[in-house]
N, C-alpha and C positions, 0 to 999 in steps of 0.2 A: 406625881400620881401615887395615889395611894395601894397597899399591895391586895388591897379588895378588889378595885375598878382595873389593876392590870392581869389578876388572876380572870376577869370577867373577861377582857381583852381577848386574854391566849385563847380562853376558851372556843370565843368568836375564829379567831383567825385558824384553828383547830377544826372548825367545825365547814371552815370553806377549803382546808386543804382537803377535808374526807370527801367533801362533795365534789372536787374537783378532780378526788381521784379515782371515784369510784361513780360517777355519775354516764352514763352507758360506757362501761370500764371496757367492753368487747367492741368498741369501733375501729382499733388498729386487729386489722386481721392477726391470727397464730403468728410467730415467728419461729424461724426453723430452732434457736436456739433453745426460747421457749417450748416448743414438741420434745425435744429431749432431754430437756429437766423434769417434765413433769410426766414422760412416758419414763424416764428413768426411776424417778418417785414409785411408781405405779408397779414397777418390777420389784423393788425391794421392799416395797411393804408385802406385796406376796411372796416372797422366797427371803425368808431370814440372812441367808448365808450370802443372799448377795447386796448388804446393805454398804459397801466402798465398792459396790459399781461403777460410781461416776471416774473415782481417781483407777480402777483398773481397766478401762473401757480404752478413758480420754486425758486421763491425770489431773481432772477436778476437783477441786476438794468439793464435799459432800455435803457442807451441812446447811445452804438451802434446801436439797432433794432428801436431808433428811425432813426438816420444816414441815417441807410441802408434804411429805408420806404420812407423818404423823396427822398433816391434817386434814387429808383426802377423807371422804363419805362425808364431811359438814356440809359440803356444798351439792348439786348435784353438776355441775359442769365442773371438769378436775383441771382446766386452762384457769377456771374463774378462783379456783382456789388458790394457784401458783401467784396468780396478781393480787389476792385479797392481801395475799402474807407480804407482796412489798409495799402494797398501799401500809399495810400497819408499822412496816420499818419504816417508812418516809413520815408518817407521824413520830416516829421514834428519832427519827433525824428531827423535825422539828423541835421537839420538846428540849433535846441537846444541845440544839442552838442557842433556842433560847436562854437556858442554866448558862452554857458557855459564854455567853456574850454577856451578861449580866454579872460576870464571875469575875470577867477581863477590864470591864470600862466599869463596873459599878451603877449602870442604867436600866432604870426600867423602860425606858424610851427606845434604846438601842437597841436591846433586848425585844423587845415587841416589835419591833423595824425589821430587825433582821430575820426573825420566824414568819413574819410577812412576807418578807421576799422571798425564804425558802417553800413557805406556801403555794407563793401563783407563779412562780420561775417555771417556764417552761419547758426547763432543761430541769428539774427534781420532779412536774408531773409527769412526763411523760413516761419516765423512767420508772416512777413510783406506778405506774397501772400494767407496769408489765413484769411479766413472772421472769425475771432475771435475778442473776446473784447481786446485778451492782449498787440497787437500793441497798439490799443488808449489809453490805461491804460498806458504803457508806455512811449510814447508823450507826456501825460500829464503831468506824474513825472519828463521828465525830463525840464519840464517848470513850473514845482512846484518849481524847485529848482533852475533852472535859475532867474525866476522874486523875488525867494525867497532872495536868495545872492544879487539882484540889491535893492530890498527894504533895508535890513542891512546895505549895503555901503551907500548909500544915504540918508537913513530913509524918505521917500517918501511917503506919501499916496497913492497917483496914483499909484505906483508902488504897497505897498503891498496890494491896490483893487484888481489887476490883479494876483495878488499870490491866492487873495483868489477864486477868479472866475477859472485859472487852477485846484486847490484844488477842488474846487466843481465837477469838471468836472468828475475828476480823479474817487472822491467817485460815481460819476452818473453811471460809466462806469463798477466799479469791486469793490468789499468789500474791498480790499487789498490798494486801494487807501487809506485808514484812515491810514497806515503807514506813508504817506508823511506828514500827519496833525500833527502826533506826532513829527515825525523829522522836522519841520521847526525848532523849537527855533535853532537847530544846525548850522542855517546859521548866526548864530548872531557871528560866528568865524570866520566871513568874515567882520566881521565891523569894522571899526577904531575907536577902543576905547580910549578917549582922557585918560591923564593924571592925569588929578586932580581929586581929590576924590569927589569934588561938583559934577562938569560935566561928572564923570563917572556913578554916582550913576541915573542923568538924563538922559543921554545917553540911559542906561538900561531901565527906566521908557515907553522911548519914544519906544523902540524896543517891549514892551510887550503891547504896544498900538496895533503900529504897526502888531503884529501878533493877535490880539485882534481882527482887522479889517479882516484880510486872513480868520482867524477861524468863524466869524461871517458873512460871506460872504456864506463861503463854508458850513455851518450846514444849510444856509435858502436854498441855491442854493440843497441839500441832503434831506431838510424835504420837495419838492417839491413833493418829492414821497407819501407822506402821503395822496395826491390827490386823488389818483388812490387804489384801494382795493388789501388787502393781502399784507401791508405794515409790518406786524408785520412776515412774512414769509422769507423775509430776514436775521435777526435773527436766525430764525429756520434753513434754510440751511447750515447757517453758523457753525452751531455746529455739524448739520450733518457730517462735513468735521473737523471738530477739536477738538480734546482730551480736556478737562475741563484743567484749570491754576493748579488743583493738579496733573497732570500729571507729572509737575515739578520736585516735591519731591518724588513724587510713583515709576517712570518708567524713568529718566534723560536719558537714555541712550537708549534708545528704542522706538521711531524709528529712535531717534536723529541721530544715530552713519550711519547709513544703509542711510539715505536721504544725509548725506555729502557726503558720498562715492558715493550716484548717482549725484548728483550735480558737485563734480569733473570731475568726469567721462564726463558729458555734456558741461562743459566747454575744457577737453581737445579735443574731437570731432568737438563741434561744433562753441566753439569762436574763431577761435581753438588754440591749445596748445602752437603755437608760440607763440600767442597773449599775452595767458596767462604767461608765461614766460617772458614777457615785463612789465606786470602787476606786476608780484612781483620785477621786478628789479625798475620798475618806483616809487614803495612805496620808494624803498631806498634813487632813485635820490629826490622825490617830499621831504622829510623831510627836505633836504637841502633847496631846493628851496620854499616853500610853507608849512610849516606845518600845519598852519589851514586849508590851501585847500585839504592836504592828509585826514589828520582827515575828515575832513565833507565828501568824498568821499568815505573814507573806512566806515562812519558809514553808510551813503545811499546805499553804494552797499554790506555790510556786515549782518546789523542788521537782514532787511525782511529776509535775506535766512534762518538763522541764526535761528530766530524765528518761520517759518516755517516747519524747519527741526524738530524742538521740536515738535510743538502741531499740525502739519497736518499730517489727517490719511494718505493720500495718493498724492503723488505731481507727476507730471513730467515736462517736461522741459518748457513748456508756464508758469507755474505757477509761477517761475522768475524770465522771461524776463524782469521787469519794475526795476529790480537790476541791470541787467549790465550795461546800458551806464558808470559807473564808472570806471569797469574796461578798456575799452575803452580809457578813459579819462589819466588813470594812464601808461597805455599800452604806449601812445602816446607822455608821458612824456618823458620815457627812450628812447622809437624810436627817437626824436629827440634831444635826445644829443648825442648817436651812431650816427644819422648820421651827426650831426657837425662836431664830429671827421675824418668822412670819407670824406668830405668834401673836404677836399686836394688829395685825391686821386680818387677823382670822382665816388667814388662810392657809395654814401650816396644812390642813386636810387637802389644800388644794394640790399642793407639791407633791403628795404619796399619791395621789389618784392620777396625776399623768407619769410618773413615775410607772405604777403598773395598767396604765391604759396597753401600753403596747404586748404584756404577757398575757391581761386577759382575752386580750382578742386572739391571739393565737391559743390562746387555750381552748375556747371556744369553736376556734375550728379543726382542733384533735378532737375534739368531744364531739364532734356531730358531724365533720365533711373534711375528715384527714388528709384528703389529696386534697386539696385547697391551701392546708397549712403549708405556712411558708418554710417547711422543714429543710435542713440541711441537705446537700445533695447526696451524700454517703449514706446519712437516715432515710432520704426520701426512697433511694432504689431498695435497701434491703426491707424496709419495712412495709413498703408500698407496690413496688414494679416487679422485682424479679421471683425468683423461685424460692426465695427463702422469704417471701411474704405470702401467708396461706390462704388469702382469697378463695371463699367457696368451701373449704373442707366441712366447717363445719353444718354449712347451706347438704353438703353429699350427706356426712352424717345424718343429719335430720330424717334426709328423704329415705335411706338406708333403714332406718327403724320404726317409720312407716310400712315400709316394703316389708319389714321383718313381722310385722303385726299383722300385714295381711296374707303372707303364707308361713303362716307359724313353723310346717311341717319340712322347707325345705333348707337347704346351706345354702350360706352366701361366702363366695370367694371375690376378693374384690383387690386385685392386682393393681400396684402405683409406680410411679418413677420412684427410682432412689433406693438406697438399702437406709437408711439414715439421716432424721433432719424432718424438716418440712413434712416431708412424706418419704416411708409409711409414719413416721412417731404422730403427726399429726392426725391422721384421722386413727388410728391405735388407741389414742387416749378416751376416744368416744364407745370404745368397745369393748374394755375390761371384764373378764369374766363374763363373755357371753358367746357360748359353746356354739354357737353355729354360724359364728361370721368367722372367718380367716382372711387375715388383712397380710398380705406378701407384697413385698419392693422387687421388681424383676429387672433393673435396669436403665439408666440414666438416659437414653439418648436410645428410641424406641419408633422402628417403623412400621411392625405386623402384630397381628395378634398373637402374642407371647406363647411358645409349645405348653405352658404349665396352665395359663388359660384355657386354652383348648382341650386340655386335656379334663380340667375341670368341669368344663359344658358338659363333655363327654358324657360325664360321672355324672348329669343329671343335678350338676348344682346350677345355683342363678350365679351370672357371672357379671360382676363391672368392674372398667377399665377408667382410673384416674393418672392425669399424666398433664404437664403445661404445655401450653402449643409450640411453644420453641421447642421442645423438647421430643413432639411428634413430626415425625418426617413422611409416615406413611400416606397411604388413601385409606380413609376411615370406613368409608361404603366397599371398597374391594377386601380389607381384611373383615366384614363381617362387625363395625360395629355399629351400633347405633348410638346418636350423641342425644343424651337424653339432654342437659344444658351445659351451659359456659358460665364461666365469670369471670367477666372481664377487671383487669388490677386495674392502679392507679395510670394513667398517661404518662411516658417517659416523655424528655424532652423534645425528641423529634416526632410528637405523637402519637406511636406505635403503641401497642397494648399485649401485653402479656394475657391468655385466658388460662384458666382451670378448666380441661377439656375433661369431662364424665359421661362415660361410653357402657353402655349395655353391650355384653359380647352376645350375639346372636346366633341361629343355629345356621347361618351362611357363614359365622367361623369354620365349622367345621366341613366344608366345603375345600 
């Protein structure tokens, strides 16, 4: 193939990842994590001095909710602009695929295979439409290891500056980036190592330069955070989330064993399982063809999960995302020597189409009927069932600024479960700079109408009450509210329905 008709290609297959990522981008309701990256955004573009909120709040690194602050007013819904910025990272992941893969096997075939699969994988769309840090964390990775491999073959300064500038990016964006930092030396099995023992011994010298520069790049580009206050809170969270290094020897098996078995599991679903079955056959093909580009691929896509699975208390399936493009990459290996073979019988087309018959159908049903999608059970409840799926907020908002259009003259207070998360940050984000609504969290686990409510009525404001139905205990007719609607989430497995219950507080509150 010629580099006309594969540059026409990428194009193509570029132009089905946007659509698929951005094609009704708002069918997975808010997610609590999402309401406080981009209520967090929304704070520090208004208040200069609190732009390392996220790492002194929560011990985040910052630099999606910078991203996202820089590029809030483009849009007018500021959820939709959190997810535009990963949809363009997951085209940013694809386009690194593809250079990487082409860099590694020398194929434009491979190369095209494997940005296809990172294209319709349902495990890169999904992720890629929602405003999380772990698209950009994975964009980054996989251009840690792209410019990483092009520094080793060349030995390049320039080259491994830009290794170290990704690298930096990677750790600004998610803790988990410090894995790429570790695994750089491993691109040094993409170098060509001379022969003689003088110029091999230099060779080496010059590659630990070389990553010398990447590393010293990427700790100034990470210690920028020591700017900003609660630098030392990063750290702290991080243990929050993982078992101490003697877990090792205490417990090897526990929760080790239980997180593979989820991990599986979300690869046959959601990479999906064709895919994965191309992956392990493409390890066989790749050892022939490439053995140092198998190795350096299996350890990038093997080690973090790997590690992972040992010392984090709890994972699901965003957690790692910034592993896959490997198997991708190996995936695409075997697809195209199948279909070399098919080649003469004209059906090489035939093998990629059922290959990803099974991703786009499930794509298809996150785009349009997400509780149908056969999503993981861990994805299914947060992002679908429980209270950290926002069902409805932005349905309230709407009605909220109707109501606000039609008595311009009075305040609206409008009280939710929670101090953080879901709610208030979710329906917050729909009210920026608009002086006469006040949006307060009064409490988790809620069965009368709240003293701060009431006392709002009081004062002659309009007053609504938003809260989840598990999370109301009261009688809503005896404390005085009225349920203006519901909305009911996805179906848990025993059928039961979580609602988003929105309550007009009435003047029999004050009764």
């Amino acid at each position: 193939m010629t580099w006309k008709w594969t540059i026409v290609s990428l194009v193509v297959i570029v132009v089905v990842a946007i659509f698929l990522r951005t094609y009704n981008i708002l069918s997975i309701p808010i997610f609590a994590d999402e309401a406080i990256y981009v209520r967090w955004a929304q704070v520090m573009k208004a208040e200069p001095t609190l732009r390392f909120l996220p790492q002194a709040s929560e011990g985040k690194q910052p630099l999606f909710m910078w991203t996202t602050m820089l590029s809030l007013g483009f849009l007018n819904d500021p959820l939709l602009v959190g997810r535009m910025i990963s949809v363009f990272t997951g085209v940013f992941s694809l386009l690194g695929i593809f250079l990487l893969t082409h860099r590694l096997f020398n194929s434009k075939n491979i190369a095209l295979i494997a940005a296809l699969f990172y294209a319709v994988s349902p495990f890169s769309v999904f992720f890629d439409r929602m405003a999380l840090v772990d698209s950009m964390l994975t964009a980054f990775g996989v251009w840690s290891l792209y410019f990483g491999v092009l520094a080793a073959q060349t030995r390049r300064i320039d080259l491994a500056m830009l290794t170290g500038f990704t690298l930096g990016a990677a750790w600004l964006t998610k803790s988990p980036g410090v894995f790429f930092l570790f695994l750089l030396p491993t691109t040094g099995l993409m170098s060509f190592w001379p022969k003689s023992k003088s110029r091999f011994f230099s060779h080496g010298i010059r590659l630990l330069g070389l990553w010398g520069i990447s590393w010293f790049i990427a700790f100034v580009m990470y210690n920028i955070l020591r700017l900003g206050p609660g630098f030392e809170q990063i750290g702290i969270q991080n243990k929050k989330y993982l078992f101490g290094i003697d877990h090792i020897w205490t417990s090897l098996l526990n929760p080790f064993t239980a997180h593979v078995q989820d991990i599986t599991n979300w690869f046959l679903l959601l990479l999906p399982g064709t895919v994965l079955i191309m992956f392990l056959l493409g390890g066989i093909l790749a050892w022939k063809k490439s053995r140092p580009a198998l190795i350096l691929l299996l350890v990038w896509g093997l080690v973090p999960p790997l590690f992972v699975s040992e010392l984090a208390k709890h994972i699901t399936a965003r957690y790692i995302l910034y592993a896959v493009p490997p198997f991708f990459i190996l995936a695409a290996v075997s697809t195209a020597y199948w279909t070399n073979l098919l080649k003469k019988l004209r059906m090489s087309w035939v093998l990629i189409l059922v290959l990803i018959i099974p991703a786009l159908w499930i794509n298809y049903l996150v785009l349009t009927n997400p509780e149908r999608a056969p999503l993981p059970r861990v994805e299914r409840s947060g992002y679908l069932e429980e209270w950290t799926a926002g069902t409805g907020i932005k349905e309230v908002a709407e009605y909220l600024k109707i109501e606000m259009f039609k008595n311009p003259n009075s305040h609206f207070v409008i009280g939710t479960e929670g101090f953080f998360g879901t709610l208030p940050d979710g329906l917050q984000i729909y009210f920026e700079k608009v002086p006469s609504i006040t949006i307060i969290g009064i409490g988790v686990y809620i069965s009368d109408a709240h003293p701060r409510l009431v006392d709002a009525k009081k004062a002659g404001n309009k007053v609504y009450f938003v809260i989840n139905s598990d999370r109301f205990t009261g009688d809503a007719e005896k404390e005085g509210l009225r349920l203006i609607k519901s909305y009911p989430k996805a179906a848990r497995p025993d059928g039961s329905r979580q609602e988003l219950l929105f309550f007009e507080v009435t003047e029999d509150a004050l009764k």
